[in-house]
N, C-alpha and C positions, 0 to 999 in steps of 0.2 A: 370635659374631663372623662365623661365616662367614656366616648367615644376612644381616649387615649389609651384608659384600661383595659377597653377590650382588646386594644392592637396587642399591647403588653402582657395580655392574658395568653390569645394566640401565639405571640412566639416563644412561651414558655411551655407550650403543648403541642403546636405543632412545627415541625422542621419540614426543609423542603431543599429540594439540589440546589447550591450555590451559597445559601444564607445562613447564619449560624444563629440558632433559636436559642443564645443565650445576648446576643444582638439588641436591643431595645429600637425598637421602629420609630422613626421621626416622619410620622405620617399625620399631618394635622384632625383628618377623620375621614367620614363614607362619603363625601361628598364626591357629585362630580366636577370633575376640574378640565380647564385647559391647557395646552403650553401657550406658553407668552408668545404675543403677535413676533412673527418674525423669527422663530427658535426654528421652523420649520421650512428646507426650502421652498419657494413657489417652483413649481414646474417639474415637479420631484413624482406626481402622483399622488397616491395613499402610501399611507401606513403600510407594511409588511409586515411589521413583527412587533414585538416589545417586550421587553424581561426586565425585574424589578430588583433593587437590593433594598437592605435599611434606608439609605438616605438618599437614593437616584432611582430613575426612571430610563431607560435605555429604548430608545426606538428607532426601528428600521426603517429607513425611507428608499425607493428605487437606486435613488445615487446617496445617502447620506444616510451618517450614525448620530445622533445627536443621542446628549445627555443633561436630563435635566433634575432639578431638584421636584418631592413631593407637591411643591406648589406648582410648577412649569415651567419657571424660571430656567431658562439655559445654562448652561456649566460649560460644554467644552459641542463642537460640533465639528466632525469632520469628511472629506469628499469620500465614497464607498464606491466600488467598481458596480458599475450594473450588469446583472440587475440581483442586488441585497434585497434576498428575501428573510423569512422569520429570524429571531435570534433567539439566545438563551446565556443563561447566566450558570457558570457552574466552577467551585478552587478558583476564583479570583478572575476569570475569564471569560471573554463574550464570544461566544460561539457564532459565526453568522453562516446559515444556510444559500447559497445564491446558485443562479443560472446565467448562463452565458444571454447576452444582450440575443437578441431575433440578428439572424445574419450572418452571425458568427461561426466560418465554414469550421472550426476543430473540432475534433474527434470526441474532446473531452467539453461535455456541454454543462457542468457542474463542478463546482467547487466550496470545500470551510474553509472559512477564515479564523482566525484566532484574533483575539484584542485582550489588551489591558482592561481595566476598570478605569482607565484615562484616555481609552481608543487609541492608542497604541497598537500598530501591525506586529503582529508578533512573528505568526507562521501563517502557512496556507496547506493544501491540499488538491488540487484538481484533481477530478472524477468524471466519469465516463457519462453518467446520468445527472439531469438536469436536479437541482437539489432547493426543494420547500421544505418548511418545517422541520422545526430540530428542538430537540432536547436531552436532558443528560442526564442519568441514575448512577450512581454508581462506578460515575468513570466512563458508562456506556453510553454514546450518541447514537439518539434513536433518532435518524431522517427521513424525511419524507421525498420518495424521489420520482421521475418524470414516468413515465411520459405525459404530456398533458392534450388534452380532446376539448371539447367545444359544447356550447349548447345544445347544436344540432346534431353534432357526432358525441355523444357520451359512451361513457364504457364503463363496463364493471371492471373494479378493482383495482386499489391503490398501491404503488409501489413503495417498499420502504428497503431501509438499509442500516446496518449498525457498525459504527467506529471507535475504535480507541481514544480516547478524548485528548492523552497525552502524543500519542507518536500519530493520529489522525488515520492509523490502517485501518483496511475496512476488516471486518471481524465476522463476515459473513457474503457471499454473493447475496445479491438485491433478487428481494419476494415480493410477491404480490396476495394481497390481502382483500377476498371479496368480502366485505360488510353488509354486502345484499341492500345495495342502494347504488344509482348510478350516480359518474362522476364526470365533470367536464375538464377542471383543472388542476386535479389532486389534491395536495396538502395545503392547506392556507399556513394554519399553526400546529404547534403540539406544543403544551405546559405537563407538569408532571408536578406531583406529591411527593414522590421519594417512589413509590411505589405502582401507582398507576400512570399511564398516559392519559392525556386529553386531546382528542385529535379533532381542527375543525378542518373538513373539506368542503372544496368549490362542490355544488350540482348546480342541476340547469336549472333548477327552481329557484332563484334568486329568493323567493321571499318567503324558503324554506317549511312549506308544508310538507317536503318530506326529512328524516332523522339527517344532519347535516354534522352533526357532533356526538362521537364515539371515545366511548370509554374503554381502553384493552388495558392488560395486564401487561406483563414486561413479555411475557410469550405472542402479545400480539392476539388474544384471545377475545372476543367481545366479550364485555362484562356489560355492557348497557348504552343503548343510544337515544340520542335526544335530539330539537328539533329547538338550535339557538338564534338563529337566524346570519348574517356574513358577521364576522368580526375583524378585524384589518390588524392585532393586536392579542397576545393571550399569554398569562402567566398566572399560577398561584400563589394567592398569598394568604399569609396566617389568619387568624380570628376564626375560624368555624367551628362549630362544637359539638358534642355530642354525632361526629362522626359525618360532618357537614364539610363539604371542601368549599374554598373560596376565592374567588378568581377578580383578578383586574383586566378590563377588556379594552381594548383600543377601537374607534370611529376616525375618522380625516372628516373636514368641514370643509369648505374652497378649494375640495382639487381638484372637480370638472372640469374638463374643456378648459383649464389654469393655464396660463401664458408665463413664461421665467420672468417678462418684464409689463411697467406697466400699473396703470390705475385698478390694481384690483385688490379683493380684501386677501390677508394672508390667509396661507392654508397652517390650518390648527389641528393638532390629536386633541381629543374629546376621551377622557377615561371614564370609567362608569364601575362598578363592582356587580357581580354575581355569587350566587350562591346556589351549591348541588347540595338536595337534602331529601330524605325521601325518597327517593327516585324521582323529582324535579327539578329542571334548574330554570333561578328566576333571577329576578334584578334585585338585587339589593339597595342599589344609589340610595344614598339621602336625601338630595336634592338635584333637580333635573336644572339645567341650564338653559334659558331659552333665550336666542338669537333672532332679532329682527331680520328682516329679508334686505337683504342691500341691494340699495337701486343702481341698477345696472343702466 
């Protein structure tokens, strides 16, 4: 119960793009949870993205959008062109950021999608630059765009872009943004508050000893970087207080080396909660889920 208050407390203090903070949250508590075996394709990859309303979970997989309820239970799942990267939630709509499949000789090597809150194709957009990370203030889609480098080739500075969220124009030529850290594959995700960005990018350090998660302003300005390690997954959500933001984060289980067919275990998102407070951001989770090693 108290768990339940405090969601209820949150979305009466704090609002965020897409959710109306007069909404009552149907979020059982901080625990960490799965999706239900099988909600998630095998052979899909990881995670890409995820965005959250009162009563659904929405996650991006390489070919697939699935929606599920706060426990993980499936709702509705359908086939997404590759390759569906991050998404977001904003006026009743799932924004999905993607890049064209490797191979793919067009000009135009990015594209938004639009969907329903029932994954329903609504509209698109093709775009010239390859497109991670997305989120929405205002009307305004803040992207995350290409080019992308490598472990061994890293490069300073990420590319972004901003859209009209209704007619999808872009609203500005694509900049680049050094945060004074390198990068190998740009934007993973970006979540927002209404007010600031959360932006996480690839670097070569996988296990993140250097700042991997940047906080800008809507100008794109660093307000503050941190060092959260990859997350496959990212959106905020209500309960933080006294000036505390708080985030639900996405993990994939079973997607190595995954085969589409076959004796294998399914691939599951894994959510977990965080919290920025302080100037640190740490784990919140209530309770950690642990999974025995399957004999292969």
């Amino acid at each position: 119960m108290n768990c339940l208050k405090a969601w209820l407390c949150g979305v009466m203090c704090v609002a965020f793009a897409g959710v109306s903070p007069a909404v009552s949250w149907n979020v059982p508590s901080w625990d960490a949870r799965l999706t239900a075996p099988g909600a998630l394709k095998n052979g899909s990859f990881h995670v890409q993205g995820m965005c959250v309303s009162s009563n659904a979970i929405y996650f991006a997989m390489y070919d697939q959008l699935l929606k599920t309820d706060w426990l993980g239970r499936a709702i509705k799942s359908v086939e997404a062109p590759k390759h569906t990267g991050d998404i977001c939630l904003w006026n009743g709509c799932i924004y999905a950021a993607c890049c064209a499949e490797r191979g793919d000789k067009s000009s135009e090597k990015g594209c938004i999608r639009v969907y329903d809150e029932d994954l329903t194709l609504l509209r698109e957009r093709r775009i010239v630059r390859p497109a991670d990370g997305i989120a929405c203030i205002d009307g305004v889609l803040y992207v995350g765009l290409g080019p992308g480098g490598t472990k061994e080739a890293p490069y300073r500075g990420v590319w972004y872009g901003k859209f009209d969220a209704v007619t999808l124009d872009p609203l500005c030529d694509p900049f680049r943004i050094d945060h004074g850290q390198d990068c190998c594959a740009g934007v993973q995700n970006i979540a927002t508050d209404g007010e600031r960005l959360y932006v996480s990018v690839y670097t070569p350090d996988e296990v993140a000893r250097t700042p991997n998660f940047i906080v800008f302003d809507r100008d794109f300005r660093v307000v503050a970087m941190h060092r959260f390690g990859y997350r496959q997954g990212l959106d905020v959500v209500p309960g933080g207080e006294s000036g505390a933001v708080r985030f639900i984060y996405a993990t994939t289980v079973n997607w190595m080396n995954q085969p589409k067919s076959g004796d294998w275990p399914p691939v599951q998102a894994l959510w977990q909660f965080a919290e920025l407070k302080n100037g640190e951001i740490s784990d919140i989770t209530r309770h950690c889920i642990y999974r025995k090693p399957w004999k292969r």
